[in-house]
N, C-alpha and C positions, 0 to 999 in steps of 0.2 A: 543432412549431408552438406558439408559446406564447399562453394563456391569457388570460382578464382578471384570473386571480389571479397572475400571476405580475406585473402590472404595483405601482408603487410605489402606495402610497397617495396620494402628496404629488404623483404626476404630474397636474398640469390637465389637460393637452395630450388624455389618453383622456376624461376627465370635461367637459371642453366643448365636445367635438367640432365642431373648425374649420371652416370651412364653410359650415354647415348653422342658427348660430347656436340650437343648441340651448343653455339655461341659459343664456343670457346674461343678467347681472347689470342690475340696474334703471340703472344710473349707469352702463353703454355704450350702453343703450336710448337715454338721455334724450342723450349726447353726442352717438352719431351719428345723432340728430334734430336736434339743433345743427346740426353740421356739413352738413348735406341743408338744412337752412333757409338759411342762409350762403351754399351755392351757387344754390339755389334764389333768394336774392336778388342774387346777383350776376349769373347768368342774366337777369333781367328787369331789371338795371343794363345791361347788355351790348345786348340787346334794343330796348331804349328810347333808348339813346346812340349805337345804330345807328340807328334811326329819325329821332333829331333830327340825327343826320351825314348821311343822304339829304333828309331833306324839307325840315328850316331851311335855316339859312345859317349853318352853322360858319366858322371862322375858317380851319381849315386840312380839306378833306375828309379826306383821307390820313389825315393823322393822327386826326380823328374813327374813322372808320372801323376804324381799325389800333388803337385803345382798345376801341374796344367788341368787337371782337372776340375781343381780347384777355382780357378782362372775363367774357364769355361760356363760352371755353375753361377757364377757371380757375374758375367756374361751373357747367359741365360736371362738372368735373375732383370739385369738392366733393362735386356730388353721388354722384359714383360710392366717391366717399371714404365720405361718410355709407351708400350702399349695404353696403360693405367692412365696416365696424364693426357694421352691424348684423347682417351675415352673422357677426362673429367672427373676420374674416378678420384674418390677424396684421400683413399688408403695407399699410393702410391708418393704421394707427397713428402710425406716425413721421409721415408724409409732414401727416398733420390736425396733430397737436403742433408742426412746423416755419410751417404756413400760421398758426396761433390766435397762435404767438410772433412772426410778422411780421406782424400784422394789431394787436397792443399799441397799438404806437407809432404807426401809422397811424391806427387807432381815437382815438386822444387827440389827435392831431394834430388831428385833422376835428371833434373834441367841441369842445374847447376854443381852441386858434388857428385854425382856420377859420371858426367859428361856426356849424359844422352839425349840433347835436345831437342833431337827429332821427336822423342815421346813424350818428353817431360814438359816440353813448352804448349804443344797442343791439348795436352791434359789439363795442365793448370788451366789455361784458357778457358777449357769447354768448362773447368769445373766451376772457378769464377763467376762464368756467364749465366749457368746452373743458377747457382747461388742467388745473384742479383734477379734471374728470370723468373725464380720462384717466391722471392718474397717483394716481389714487385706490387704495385694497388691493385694492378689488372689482374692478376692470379688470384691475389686472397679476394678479392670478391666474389672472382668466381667459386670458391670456396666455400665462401662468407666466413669468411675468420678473418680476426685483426694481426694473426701473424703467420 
């Protein structure tokens, strides 16, 4: 049965034990606080665009309805994301890095040609920060992957 000295130095994987979000590095802390905030606001996007799909008078119910739910689940989804990364968990990584790279162009979209900068600007931001937070040295170490 082998040791903790028989293990490499250079191995992360024993020194930030998965899981348990032990040593987790200040820049996964602050990212998947991000990512938790993001679903956390898309959550209450979802919520609220339910609410005015039941109560107003949307143009189409269906599709009201089938948006914010949508909206919601993928809000859900972030949070449980943000949960993952601050546990250290390795399987929530990709999946935040794919949503912050398709939330770019949509975030600039809604900033700047749609005229909504109240959304659009804080999105790109947080997605940005995302981005740079998760492929930073501190993160892939804790990792241990080179990307």
């Amino acid at each position: 049965m082998p040791d903790d000295h028989d293990h490499d130095e250079h191995d992360t994987r024993r020194r930030y034990a998965f899981g348990r979000g032990e040593h987790r590095p200040l820049k996964l802390t602050i990212a998947a606080a991000l990512v938790a905030l993001q679903g956390l606001g898309a959550l209450v996007w979802g919520v609220f665009w339910m609410i005015q799909g039941i109560v107003g008078t949307p143009t189409d119910e269906q599709v009201s309805v089938m948006g914010a739910l949508f909206i919601g689940v993928l809000g859900a989804l972030l949070i449980r994301f943000g949960v993952g990364l601050w546990k250290v968990d390795a399987w929530p990584r990709v999946p935040s890095i794919v949503f912050s790279l398709i939330c770019v162009p949509i975030s600039y979209q809604l900033a700047f040609k749609a005229q909504l900068e109240w959304v659009g600007v804080p999105l790109l931001a947080c997605s940005i920060a995302v981005l740079v937070l998760l492929f930073s040295e501190d993160v892939r170490e804790a990792y241990g992957r080179d990307v």
